[in-house]
C-alpha positions in Angstrom: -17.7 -1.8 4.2 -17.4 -5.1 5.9 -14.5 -5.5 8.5 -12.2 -8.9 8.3 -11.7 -8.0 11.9 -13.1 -8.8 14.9 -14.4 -6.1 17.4 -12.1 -7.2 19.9 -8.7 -7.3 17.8 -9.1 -3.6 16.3 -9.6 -2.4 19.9 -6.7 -3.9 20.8 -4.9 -2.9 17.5 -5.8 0.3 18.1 -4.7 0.6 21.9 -1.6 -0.6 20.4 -1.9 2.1 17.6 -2.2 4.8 20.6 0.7 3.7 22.9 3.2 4.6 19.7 4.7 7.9 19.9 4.5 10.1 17.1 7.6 8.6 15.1 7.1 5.4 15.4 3.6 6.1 13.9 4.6 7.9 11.0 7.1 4.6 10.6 4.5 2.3 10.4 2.5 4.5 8.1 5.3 4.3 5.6 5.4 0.6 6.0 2.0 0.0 5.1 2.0 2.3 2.2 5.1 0.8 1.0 3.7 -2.4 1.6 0.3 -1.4 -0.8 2.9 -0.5 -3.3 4.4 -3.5 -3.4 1.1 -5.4 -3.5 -0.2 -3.2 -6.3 2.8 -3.5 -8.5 3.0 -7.1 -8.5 -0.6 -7.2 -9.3 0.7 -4.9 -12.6 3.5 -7.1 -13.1 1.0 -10.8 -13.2 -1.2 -9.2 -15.7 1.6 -8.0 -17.6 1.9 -10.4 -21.2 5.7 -9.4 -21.0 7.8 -8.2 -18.5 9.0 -4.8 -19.1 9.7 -3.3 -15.8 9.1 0.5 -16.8 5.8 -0.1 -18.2 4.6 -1.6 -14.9 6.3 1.0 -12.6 4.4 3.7 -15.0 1.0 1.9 -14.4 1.7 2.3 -10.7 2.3 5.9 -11.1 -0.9 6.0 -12.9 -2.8 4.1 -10.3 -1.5 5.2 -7.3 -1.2 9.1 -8.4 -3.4 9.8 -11.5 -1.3 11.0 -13.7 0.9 9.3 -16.7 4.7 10.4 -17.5 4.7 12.3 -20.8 7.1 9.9 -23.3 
């Protein structure tokens, strides 16, 4: 998988990364994951024909977790 980064950035990400203590991790994982969702669903919502909000949170859910909501 090619790398966007240079050598020298994700060591210093990292270091970064490693100075955190062990909430402030677990913060900035749910950032990023909240941050993919955001990303995925408004990649749902600019393919969707129409707009229907519950459709596209559903796709998500199908996406992100497998599984689809039973109507």
């Amino acid at each position: 998988m090619p790398f966007d980064t240079s050598p020298e950035a994700l060591r210093a990400q990292t270091e970064a990364q490693r100075r955190l203590g062990g909430a402030e991790r677990f913060l900035t994982a749910c950032r990023m994951s909240q941050a993919v969702r955001e990303l995925a669903l408004a990649r749902i919502r600019s393919r969707q024909s129409e707009p229907d909000e519950r459709q596209a949170l559903e796709q998500l859910m199908a996406e992100l977790y497998g599984f689809r909501r039973n109507p």
